[in-house]
Structure formats: C-alpha cells, structure tokens
N, C-alpha and C positions, 0 to 999 in steps of 0.2 A: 691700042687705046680704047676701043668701042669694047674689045673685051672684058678690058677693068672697068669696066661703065657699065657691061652689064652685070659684073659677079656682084658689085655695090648695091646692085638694085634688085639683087634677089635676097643676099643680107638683109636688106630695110624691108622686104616682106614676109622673110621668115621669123624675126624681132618682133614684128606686129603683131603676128600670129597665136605664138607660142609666149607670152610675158613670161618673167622672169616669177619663181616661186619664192616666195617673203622668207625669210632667213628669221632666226630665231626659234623661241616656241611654239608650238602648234596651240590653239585658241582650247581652253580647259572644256570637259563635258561639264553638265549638270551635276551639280550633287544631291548624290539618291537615285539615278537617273541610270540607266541600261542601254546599251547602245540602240535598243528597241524603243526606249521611249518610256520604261512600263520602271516605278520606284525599285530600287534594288535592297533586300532588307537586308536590317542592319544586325551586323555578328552579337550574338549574345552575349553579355557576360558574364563571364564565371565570377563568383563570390569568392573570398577567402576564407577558408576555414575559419572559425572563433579563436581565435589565441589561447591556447592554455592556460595565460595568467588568468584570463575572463572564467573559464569554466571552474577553477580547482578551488576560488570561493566557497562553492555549492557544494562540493565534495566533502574540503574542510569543515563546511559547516553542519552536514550532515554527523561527519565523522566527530566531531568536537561534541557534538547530541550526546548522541551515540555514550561517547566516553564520559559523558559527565552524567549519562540514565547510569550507565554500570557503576562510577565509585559510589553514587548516593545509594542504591541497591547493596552494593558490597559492605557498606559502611554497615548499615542499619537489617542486615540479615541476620547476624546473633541474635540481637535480642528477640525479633519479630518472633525466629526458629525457637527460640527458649519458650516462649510465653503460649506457641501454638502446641509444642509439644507437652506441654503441662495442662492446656486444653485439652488434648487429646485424649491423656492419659485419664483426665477425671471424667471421660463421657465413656471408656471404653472403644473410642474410636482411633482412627491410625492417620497418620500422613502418607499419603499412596503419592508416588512418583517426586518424593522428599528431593530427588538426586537432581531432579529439573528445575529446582526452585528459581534459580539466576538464568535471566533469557540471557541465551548466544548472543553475543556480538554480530554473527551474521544475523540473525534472524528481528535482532533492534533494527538493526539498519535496513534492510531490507521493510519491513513494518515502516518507518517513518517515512521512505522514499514513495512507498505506497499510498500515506497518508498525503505524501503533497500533492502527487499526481491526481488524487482526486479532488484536489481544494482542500481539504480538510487544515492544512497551516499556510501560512505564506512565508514562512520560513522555517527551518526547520528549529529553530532556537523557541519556535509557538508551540512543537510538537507535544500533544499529551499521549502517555502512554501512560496504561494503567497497570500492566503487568513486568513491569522490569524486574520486579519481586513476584514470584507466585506461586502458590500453596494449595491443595486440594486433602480435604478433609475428609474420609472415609465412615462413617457411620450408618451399622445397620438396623432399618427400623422394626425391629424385634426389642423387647413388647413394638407392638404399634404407638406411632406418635414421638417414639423414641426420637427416630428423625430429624422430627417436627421441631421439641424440646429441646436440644442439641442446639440447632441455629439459634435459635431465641438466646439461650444460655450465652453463646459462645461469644454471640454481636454484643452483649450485654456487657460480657465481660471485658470485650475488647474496647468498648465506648466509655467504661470506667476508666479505662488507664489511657486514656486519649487517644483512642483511634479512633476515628468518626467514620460512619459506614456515606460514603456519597449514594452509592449506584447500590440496586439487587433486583435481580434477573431472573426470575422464578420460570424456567423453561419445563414445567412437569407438562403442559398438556399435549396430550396424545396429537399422532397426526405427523408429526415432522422428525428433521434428523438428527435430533439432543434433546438429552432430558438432563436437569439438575439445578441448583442453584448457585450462579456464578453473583460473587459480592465486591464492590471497589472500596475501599477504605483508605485514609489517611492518616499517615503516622502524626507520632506530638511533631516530629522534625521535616512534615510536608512530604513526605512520600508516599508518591500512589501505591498502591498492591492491590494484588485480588488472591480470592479466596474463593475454591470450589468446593462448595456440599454436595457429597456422591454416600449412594446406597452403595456395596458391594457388588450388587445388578447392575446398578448405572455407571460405575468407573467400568466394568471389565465390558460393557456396552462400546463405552466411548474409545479405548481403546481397540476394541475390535475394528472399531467404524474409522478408526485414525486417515489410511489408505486411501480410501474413499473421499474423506474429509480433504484432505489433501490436495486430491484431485480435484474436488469440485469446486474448492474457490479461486483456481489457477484462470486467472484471463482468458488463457487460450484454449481452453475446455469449450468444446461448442456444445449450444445451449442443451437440445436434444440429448447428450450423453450426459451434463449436470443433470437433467430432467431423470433419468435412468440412475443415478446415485443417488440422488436426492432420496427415490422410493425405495431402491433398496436398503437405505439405511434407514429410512422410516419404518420399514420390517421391520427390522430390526431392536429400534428402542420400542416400539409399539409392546413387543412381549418383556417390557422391564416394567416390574408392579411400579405403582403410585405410592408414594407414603402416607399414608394416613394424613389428611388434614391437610396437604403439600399445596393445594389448589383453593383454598381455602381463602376468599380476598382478607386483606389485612391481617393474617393468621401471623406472617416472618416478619415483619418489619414495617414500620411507618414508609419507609422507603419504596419497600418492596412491588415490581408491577410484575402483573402475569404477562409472557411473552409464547406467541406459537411464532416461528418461522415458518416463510413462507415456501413456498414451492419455486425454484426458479422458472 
C-alpha cells in the first residue's frame, strides 16, 4: 500500500514538471520575416510576353503602308516614265539607273520602320515617303550652263502638266559626301516622287561612294569609323567639277535651298 502511495506521488511531480505540449498548429511566423528577424524579399515577377494578337497590328500596319506606297507608285510609273523620257531625249540627257525606278518592298519597309523609331510618324498610315517612285536624270554640262538650263527646263515642264515641285536640294557645295540636285515633286494624282540631276562625273561619283554610303548611315557604325567615310568619300566628290552657275542662290528654283552635309 505505501508503495502505491509512493509511485502516485512521483506521477503528480513528474505532471507538474514537464506540462503537456498544445496539440494542434504551431503559432504562424511574421510575414516577410526570416527566422533571424531581418525582411525576407519577396520573388520577382516575371511578366508575360506581349500576346501576338497585341504586336501583329503594328506589323500589319506597317505592311498595309508598305503595299498601298507600291500600288500608287505601280499605278502611275507609265506615265511619269513616258514624260521623263521625252524629257530626256529633248535635253540630250539619259535616265541612269532607269531599272531601280520602284523601291523594293524590303527597302519601303525597312525606311518607314526607321522613320517611326525616330518620331518621325506615329503611325505608320502618317508615313511620308518621297521616293517610292524615283528617277535620276543624267545630263552633261558641256557647253557650260547646259546643266543649269536642263533643271530650269525640265521643273518647268513638269509644273506645266501638274506636277508641283515641293522640296530641291542643291547639294553642289564642296566639303562633304554628295554632290547633285535631289527634287520632290507631286503628281496631278498626289504622289510623292524624286528626281535626281547628276553630271556624268557625279552619277559615276555616287555610285562609286554607294559602299561607303551604305555603311555610314547603319546605327551600328561607330562614330570614329563614319567619321573615316565620311572623308574618304569627301575625296572623292571634292574632284567632281561644279556646273556652271550650280551654286548660284535662286538660279534652279523658287524652291531651291543650298545644302552641305555635315560631318558626323
């Protein structure tokens, strides 16, 4: 009996002792909190790519440009082609690089994607292009002035049958890397085109410098090596004569401003 009396009595002080641990959950940590104490940062998250249907707008829209600069060009290239080469034929001058008249499809596109990334449209359905049509005019200025005489003639003619000259570009002066007179004009039926006046010197100038050209206006040309084409092609047009009278202010055209380009 004393001994079940004593086993009870160390039950009731080993009970005391040791309590019983809480059943259930254990009590949650902080949230944000590290078993240190110290915020634990929170997973990043990843974005989901743009949906397709959101990007191919832009694409279309570009593409949609694109194709409605080439049918108005396609459409109205006869006649332009007829009326340049009956120009041509009455000054003794030629159409040089005839065969390039309609810009590439890549090379539209590409040009107008260029134009938005710099601001120049905010859509591309704003885009103006002046060359989806374009033409280069070959006459040599032999007599002297011939040149001269020719552009005069030739705008004169073209403004008679309603083509309105907007833009002229008279890049003769020395120093930089082109020389000739680049023209924008509108048809009766609202199409941009251009028109280049080149000496026999200055086409075969410009297409020597193409390469270079090429090169130098790509983005990713760093500056230092544009700065190295730029001179070298400045050589270059430097030794192609002046026409007669070519620099002349207001000699070509009401329109006409004198431009040098600069050096990058």
């Amino acid at each position: 009996m004393s001994t079940l009396r004593t086993l009870l009595a160390l039950s009731l002080i080993v009970a005391t002792a040791c309590p019983p641990k809480p059943q259930g959950k254990t009590a949650p940590k902080a949230k944000g909190k590290t078993a240190q104490g110290k915020t634990a940062p929170r997973p990043k998250e990843k974005r989901a790519p743009e949906p397709k249907e959101k990007r191919a707008p832009k694409k279309a829209a570009v593409e949609a440009r694109v194709a409605e600069l080439l049918a108005a060009a396609r459409a109205q290239e006869p006649a332009v082609s007829t009326l340049l080469k009956k120009v041509a034929a009455a000054n003794a001058g030629s159409l040089v690089g005839f065969e390039h008249r309609l810009k590439t499809r890549r090379s539209l596109t590409r040009k107008i994607r260029l134009i938005l990334s710099e601001g120049g449209a905010k859509t591309p359905a704003k885009v103006t292009i002046n060359d989806a049509l374009r033409y280069t005019l070959q006459v040599p200025d032999t007599p002297a002035g011939r040149y001269l005489s020719t552009i005069k003639t030739t705008l004169a003619r073209l403004s008679k049958l309603g083509h309105r000259v907007v833009k002229l570009k008279n890049y003769w002066p020395r120093g930089d890397n082109y020389s000739g007179v680049n023209s924008v004009l509108i048809t009766p039926r609202k199409l941009r085109w251009e028109l280049q006046f080149h000496t026999p010197r200055s086409y075969q100038a410009q297409k020597a410098t193409r390469p270079q050209y090429e090169r130098l206006r790509l983005r990713a040309t760093p500056l230092h090596e544009k700065r190295k084409l730029f001179d070298a092609m400045a050589t270059i047009w430097d030794s192609v004569p002046i026409p007669q009278g070519a620099l002349t202010p207001g000699a070509l055209h009401p329109a006409a401003t004198i431009r040098k380009l600069a050096r990058p």
